[in-house]
C-alpha positions as CSV (number, residue, x, y, z in Angstrom):
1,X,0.0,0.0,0.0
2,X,1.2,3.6,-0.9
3,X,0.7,6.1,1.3
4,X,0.2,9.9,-0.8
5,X,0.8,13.0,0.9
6,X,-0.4,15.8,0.4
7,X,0.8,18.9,1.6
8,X,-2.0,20.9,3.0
9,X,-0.6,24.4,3.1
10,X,-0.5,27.3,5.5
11,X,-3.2,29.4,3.4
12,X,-5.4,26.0,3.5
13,X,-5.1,25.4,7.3
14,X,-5.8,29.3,7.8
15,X,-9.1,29.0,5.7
16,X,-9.8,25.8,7.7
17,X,-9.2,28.1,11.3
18,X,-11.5,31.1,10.1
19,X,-14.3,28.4,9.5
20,X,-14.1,26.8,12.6
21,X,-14.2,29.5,14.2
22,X,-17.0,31.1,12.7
23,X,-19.2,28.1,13.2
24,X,-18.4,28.2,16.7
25,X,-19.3,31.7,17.0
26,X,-22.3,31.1,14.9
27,X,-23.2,28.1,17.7
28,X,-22.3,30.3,20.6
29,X,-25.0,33.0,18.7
30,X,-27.6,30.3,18.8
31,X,-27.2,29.9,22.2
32,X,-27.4,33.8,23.3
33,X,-30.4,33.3,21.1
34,X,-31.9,30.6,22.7
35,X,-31.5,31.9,26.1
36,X,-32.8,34.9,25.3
37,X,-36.5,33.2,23.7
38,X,-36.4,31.6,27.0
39,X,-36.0,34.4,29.4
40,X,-38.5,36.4,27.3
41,X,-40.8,33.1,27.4
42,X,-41.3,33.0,31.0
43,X,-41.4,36.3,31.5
44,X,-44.6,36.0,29.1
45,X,-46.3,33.0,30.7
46,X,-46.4,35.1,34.1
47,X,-47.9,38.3,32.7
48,X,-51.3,38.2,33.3
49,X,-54.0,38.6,30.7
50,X,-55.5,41.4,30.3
51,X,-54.4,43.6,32.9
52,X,-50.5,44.6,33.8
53,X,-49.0,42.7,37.2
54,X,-48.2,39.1,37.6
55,X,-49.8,36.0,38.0
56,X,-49.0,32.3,38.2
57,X,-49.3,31.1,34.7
58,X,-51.4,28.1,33.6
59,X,-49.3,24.6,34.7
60,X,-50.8,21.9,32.5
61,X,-50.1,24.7,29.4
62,X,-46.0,25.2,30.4
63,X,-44.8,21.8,32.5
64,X,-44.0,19.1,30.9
65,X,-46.7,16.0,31.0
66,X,-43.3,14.1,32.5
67,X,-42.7,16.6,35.5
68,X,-46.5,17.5,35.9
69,X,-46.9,13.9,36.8
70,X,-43.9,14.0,39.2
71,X,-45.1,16.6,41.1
72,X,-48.4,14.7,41.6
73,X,-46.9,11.7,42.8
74,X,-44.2,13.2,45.0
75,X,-46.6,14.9,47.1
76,X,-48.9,12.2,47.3
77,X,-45.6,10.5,48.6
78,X,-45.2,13.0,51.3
79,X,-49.0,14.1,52.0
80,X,-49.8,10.5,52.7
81,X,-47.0,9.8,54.8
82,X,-48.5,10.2,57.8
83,X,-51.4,8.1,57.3
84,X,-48.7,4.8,56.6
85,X,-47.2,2.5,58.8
86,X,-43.3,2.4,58.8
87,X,-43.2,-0.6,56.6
88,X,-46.0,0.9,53.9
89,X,-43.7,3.9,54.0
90,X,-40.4,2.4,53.5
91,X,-42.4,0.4,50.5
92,X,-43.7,3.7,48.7
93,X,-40.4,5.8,49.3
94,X,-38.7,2.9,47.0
95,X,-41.4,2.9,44.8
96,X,-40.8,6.9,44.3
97,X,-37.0,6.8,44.3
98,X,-37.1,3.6,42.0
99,X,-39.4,5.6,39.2
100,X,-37.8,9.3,39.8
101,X,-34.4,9.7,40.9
102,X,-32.9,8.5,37.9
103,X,-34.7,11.0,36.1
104,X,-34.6,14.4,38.2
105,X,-33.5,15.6,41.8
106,X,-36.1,14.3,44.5
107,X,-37.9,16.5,46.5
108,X,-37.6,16.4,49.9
109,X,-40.8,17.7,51.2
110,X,-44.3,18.8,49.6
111,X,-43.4,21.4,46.5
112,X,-45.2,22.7,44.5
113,X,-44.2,24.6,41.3
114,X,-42.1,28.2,42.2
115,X,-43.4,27.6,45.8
116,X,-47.0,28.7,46.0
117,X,-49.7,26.5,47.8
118,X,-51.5,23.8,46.7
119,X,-54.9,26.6,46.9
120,X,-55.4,29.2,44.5
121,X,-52.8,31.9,44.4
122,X,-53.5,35.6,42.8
123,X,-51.4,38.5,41.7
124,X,-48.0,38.0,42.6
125,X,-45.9,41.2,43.7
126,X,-42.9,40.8,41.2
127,X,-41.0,38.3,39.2
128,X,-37.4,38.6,38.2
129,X,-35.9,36.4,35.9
130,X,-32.4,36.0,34.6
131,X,-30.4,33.0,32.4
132,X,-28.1,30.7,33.5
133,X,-27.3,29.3,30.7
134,X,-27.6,25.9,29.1
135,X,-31.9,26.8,29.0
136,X,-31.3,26.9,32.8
137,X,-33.2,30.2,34.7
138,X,-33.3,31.8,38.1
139,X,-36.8,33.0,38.5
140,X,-37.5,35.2,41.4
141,X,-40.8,35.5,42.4
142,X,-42.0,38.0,45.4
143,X,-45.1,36.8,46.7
144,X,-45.8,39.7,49.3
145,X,-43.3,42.1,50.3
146,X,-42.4,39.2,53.4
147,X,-42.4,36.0,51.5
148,X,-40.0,35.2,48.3
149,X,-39.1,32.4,46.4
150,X,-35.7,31.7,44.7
151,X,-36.5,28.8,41.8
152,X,-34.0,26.8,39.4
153,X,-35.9,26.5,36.5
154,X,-35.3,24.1,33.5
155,X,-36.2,24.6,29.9
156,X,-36.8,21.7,26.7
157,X,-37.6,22.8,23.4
158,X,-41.2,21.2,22.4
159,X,-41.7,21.6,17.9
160,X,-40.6,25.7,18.3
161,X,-42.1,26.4,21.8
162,X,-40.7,26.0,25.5
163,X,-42.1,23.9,28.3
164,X,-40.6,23.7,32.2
165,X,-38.8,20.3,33.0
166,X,-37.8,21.0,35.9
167,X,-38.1,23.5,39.2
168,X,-36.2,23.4,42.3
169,X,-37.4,26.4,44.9
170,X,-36.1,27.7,48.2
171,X,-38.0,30.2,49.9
172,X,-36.8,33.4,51.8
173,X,-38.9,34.9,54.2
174,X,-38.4,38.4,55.6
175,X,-39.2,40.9,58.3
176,X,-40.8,44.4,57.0
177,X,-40.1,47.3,58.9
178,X,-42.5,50.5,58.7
179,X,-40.8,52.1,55.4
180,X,-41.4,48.7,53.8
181,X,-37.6,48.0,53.4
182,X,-36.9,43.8,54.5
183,X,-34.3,42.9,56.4
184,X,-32.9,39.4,58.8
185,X,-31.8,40.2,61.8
186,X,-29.0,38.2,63.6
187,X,-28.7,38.6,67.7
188,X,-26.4,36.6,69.0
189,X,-22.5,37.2,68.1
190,X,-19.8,33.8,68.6
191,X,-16.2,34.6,68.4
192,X,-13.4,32.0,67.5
193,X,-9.6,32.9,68.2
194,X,-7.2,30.8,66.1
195,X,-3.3,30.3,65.5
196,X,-1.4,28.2,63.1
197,X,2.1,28.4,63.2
198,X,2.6,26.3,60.1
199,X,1.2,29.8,58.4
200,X,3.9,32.3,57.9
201,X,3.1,35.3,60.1
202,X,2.6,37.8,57.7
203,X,-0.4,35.3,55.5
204,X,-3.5,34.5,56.1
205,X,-4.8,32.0,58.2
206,X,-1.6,32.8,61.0
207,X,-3.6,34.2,63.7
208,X,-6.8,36.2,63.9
209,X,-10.5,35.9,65.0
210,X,-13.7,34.0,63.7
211,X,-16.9,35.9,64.2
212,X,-20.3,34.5,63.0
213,X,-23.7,35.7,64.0
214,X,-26.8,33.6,64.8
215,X,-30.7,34.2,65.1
216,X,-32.4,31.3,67.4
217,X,-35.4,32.0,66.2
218,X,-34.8,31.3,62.5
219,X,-32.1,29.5,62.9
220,X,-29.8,31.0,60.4
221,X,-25.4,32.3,60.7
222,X,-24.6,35.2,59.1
223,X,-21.4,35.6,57.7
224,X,-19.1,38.4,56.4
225,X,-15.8,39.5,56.1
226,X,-15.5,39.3,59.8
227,X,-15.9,35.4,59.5
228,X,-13.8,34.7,55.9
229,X,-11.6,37.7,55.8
230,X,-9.7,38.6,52.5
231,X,-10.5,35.4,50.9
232,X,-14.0,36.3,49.6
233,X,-13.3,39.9,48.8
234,X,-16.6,39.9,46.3
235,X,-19.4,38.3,48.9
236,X,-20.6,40.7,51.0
237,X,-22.5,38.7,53.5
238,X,-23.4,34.7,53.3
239,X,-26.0,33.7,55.4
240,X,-26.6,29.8,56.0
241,X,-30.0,28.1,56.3
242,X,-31.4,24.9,58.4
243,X,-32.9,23.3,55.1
244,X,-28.9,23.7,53.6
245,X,-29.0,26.3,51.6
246,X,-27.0,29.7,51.4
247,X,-28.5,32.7,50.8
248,X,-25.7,35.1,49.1
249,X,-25.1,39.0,47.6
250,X,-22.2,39.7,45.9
251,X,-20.3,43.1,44.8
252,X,-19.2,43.9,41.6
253,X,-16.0,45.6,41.1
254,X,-17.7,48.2,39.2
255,X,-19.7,50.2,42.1
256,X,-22.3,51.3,39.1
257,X,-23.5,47.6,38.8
258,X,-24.5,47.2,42.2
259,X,-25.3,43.8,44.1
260,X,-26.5,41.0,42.8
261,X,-28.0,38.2,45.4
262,X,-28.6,34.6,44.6
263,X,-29.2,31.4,46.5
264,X,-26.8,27.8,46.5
265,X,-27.8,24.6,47.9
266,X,-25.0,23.1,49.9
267,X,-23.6,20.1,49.4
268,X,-24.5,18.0,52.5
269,X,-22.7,15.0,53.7
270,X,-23.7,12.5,56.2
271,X,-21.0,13.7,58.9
272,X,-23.0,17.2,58.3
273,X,-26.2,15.9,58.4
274,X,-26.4,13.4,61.8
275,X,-24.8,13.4,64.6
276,X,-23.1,10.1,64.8
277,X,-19.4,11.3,65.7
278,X,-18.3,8.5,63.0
279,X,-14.6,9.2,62.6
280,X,-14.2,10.3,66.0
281,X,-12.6,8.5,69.4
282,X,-14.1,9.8,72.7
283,X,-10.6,9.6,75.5
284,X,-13.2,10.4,78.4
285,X,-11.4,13.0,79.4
286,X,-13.0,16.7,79.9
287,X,-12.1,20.2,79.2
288,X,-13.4,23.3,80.6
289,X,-13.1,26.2,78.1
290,X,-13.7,29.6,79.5
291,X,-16.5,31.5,77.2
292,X,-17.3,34.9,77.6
293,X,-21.4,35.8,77.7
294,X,-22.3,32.2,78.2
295,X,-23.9,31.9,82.1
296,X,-22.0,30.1,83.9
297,X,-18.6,31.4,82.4
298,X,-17.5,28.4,80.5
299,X,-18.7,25.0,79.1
300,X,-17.9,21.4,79.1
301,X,-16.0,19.8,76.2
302,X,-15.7,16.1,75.8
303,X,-12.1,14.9,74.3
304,X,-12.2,13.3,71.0
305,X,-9.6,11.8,68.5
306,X,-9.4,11.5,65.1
307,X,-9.7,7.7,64.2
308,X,-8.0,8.0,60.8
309,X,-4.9,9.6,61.8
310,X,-2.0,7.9,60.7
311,X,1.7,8.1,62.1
312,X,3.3,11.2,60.0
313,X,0.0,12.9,59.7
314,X,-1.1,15.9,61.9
315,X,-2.8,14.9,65.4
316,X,-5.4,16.9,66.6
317,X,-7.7,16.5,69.4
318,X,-10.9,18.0,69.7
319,X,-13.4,19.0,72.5
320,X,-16.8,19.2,71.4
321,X,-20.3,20.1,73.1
322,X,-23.5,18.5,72.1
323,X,-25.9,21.3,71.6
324,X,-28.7,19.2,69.8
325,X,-31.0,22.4,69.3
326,X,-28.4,24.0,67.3
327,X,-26.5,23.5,63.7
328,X,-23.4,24.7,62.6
329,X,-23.4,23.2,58.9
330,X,-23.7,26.4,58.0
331,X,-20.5,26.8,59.1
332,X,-18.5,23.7,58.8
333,X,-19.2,23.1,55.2
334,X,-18.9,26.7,54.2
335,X,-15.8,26.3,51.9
336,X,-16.6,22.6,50.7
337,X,-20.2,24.2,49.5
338,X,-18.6,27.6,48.0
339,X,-15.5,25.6,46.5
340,X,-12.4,27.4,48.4
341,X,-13.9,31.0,47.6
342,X,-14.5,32.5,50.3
343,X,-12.8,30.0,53.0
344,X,-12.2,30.5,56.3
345,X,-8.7,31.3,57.8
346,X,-8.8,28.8,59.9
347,X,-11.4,25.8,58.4
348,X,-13.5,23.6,61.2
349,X,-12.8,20.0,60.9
350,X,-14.8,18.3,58.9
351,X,-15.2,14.8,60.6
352,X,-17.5,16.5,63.5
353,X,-21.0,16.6,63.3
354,X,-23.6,19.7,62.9
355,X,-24.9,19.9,65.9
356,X,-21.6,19.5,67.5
357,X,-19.9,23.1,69.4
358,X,-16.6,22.7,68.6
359,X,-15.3,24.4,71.5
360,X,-11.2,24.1,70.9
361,X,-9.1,22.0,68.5
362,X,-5.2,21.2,68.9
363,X,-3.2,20.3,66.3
364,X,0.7,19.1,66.5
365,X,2.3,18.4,63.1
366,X,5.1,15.7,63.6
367,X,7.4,16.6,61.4
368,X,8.7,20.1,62.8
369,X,6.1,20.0,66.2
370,X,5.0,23.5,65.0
371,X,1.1,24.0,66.6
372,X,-2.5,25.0,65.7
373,X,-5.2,25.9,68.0
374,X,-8.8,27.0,67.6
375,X,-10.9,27.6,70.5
376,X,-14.2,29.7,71.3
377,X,-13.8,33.1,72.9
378,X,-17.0,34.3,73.6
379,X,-21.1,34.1,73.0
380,X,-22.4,37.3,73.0
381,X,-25.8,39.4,73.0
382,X,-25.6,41.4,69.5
383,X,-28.0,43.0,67.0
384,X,-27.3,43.1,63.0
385,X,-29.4,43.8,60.5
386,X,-29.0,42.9,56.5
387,X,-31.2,44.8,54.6
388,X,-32.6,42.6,51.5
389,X,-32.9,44.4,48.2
C-alpha cells in the first residue's frame, strides 16, 4: 500500500481556522439566542391577561406531561406519609425513588411549582428572571413584600415552543419594617480565636479571630468579612440556612452595577447531616473552656480523637459540646459548599457533626512540632441587620 501525501498548506489550514471559528461563534449565537427566547418566554407566561402585574401562569399549558406527573406523585408521597405505617412507607419511598431519581433531583418535602400552595394563588408582587445558561433560569418570584421564592428553573424545546422540566425552589422569608424595606436580623454574636504556626506570620490563616452571627429563632449564621476575611473579597454577607442552603449577595467591582444576590444549595454530607461522631474516638477526658457571655462562664468539652490519623499525619484532638438544638453546617461546610472562595482562615474539621460546638481544636504536626489551635472566645448578645434588596 502507498501512502500519498499531500501537503496541505498554510493558506489552506488558515481558511480551515476562520471556518471553525466562525461556526463556533455562529453556535455560541444560537445559544445567546436561545436563552434569550427563553427568558422572554417566561417572563410572558407570568404576565397576566388582560391587565399589567403578575400572575401564576397556567401549569398543565408550560410543565412538561413528565414533570406535571412528578409533582403529583411526589406529594402524594409526602402528604400521605403520615397516614402509613413504617413498613407501607419504606415500601412507597422505594417505589418513588425507584421511578424518579434517575430522572430528576427528588424533593424532599411537599413542593409545588415556584413555591405557591397547593390553593389558589393571585397576583403576585414581582417576578425577576435571569439566564443561567444551558436553557437553565433563576426565576425570582415576590409573593408579598415578606415571602420570596428563589426557583432553578429548566427549559426543553417542544416543535418551536418552551415547556418547564424542571423546578427546584427555596424560599426566603423576611421581616418588614414600617418604610417597607426587609431585612434578617442576627442577635447573638460567637467569636473564635485561632493560631497556626505552620502559616507564615505575615499570611492568612496565622492568627486572627472567627466571628459569625446567629438568630435562634430562625435558625440561620450570618457571615461576612469578619468570619472569611480577605478570601471572599466579592461576597458581601453569606447567610446559612437549616434546610442547607446559602442565601448570598455579591459586589461587583464596578460600584455602578451594584449587588446581585442569589441562592446555593450546599452540598450536605452525612457527617453534616447526623450526629453520629463517625470518625471520631471519645478519650473520656473533659475540658473546661472559659466562654465569655455564656452563664455560667464556660462550658464542658468532651475529648475526641481523630480515628483515621496515621503516624506522620497531623494529630489533633478535639473537644466538642453537644448542643442538639443548634446546627453549625452552615459553618463547617462553608468552603466545601462555595468551593475554596471565600474560605475561612482557619477551616473547622470536617469529621464532626452539625450539631456539634466545637469548642477548641489542637493540632501538633510531627514533622517540625509547630502547633495549631482553635478555640471559642465568647457568645455574646448582639443585633445586626441585613437589609434585602
Amino acid at each position: 500500500m502507498r501512502l500519498l501525501c499531500i501537503g496541505l498548506g498554510l493558506p489552506f489550514l488558515l481558511l480551515i481556522a476562520s471556518v471553525w471559528e466562525e461556526k463556533s461563534q455562529a453556535e455560541e449565537n444560537a445559544k445567546i439566542q436561545s436563552s434569550n427566547e427563553g427568558a422572554n418566554w417566561l417572563q410572558k407566561i407570568f404576565l397576566c391577561s388582560p391587565s399589567e402585574g403578575y400572575c401564576f401562569p397556567n401549569e398543565t399549558q408550560v410543565l412538561t406531561e413528565r414533570f406535571q406527573r412528578f409533582i403529583k406523585e411526589s406529594n402524594t408521597f409526602f402528604m400521605f406519609a403520615y397516614y402509613r405505617s413504617p413498613e407501607e412507607q419504606k415500601q412507597a419511598k422505594e417505589a418513588y425513588q425507584a421511578e424518579w431519581a434517575s430522572i430528576y433531583p427528588l424533593y424532599e418535602e411537599e413542593t409545588w411549582p415556584f413555591g405557591r400552595g397547593n390553593g389558589g394563588e393571585k397576583k403576585l408582587q414581582n417576578v425577576d428572571i435571569r439566564s443561567l445558561g444551558d436553557q437553565s433560569y433563576l426565576v425570582t418570584i415576590d409573593f408579598t413584600h415578606s415571602f420570596r421564592t428563589v426557583n432553578r428553573v429548566k427549559l426543553i424545546e417542544n416543535k418551536g415552543h418552551f415547556l418547564i422540566d424542571y423546578i427546584a425552589t427555596k424560599t426566603i422569608t423576611f421581616q418588614v419594617n414600617k418604610d417597607h424595606s426587609r431585612d434578617m436580623e442576627f442577635t447573638q454574636q460567637w467569636t473564635w480565636a485561632y493560631k497556626n504556626e505552620s502559616i507564615a506570620e505575615n499570611e492568612f490563616g496565622h492568627r486572627g479571630k472567627i466571628t459569625a452571627y446567629y438568630h435562634p429563632k430562625t435558625q440561620t449564621w450570618l457571615m461576612n468579612h469578619k468570619t472569611y476575611g480577605i478570601s471572599g473579597e466579592m461576597f458581601r454577607w453569606i447567610i446559612g440556612r437549616p434546610d442547607g442552603t446559602y442565601l448570598y449577595a455579591t459586589s461587583s467591582p464596578h460600584p455602578e452595577e451594584g449587588s446581585d444576590m442569589d441562592t446555593l444549595a450546599a452540598d450536605k454530607p452525612e457527617k453534616h447531616s447526623n450526629d453520629t461522631l463517625s470518625f471520631l474516638e471519645q478519650t473520656g477526658r473533659l475540658k473546661y473552656v472559659k466562654v465569655e457571655g455564656v452563664p455560667s462562664g464556660f462550658l464542658i468539652g468532651k475529648e475526641y480523637i481523630s480515628s483515621r490519623q496515621r503516624g506522620s499525619e497531623p494529630k489533633s484532638s478535639y473537644y466538642l459540646h453537644q448542643t442538639p438544638e443548634l446546627s453549625f453546617a452552615p459553618l463547617y461546610a462553608l468552603e466545601k459548599t462555595f468551593s475554596g472562595e471565600p474560605r475561612l482562615p482557619y477551616p473547622f474539621p470536617q469529621e464532626i457533626p452539625a450539631s456539634a460546638l466545637l469548642l477548641k481544636e489542637k493540632t501538633i504536626f510531627p514533622k517540625d512540632r509547630q502547633r495549631a489551635c482553635i478555640q471559642l472566645v465568647s457568645v455574646t448578645d448582639t443585633l445586626v441587620i441585613i437589609a434585602i434588596p
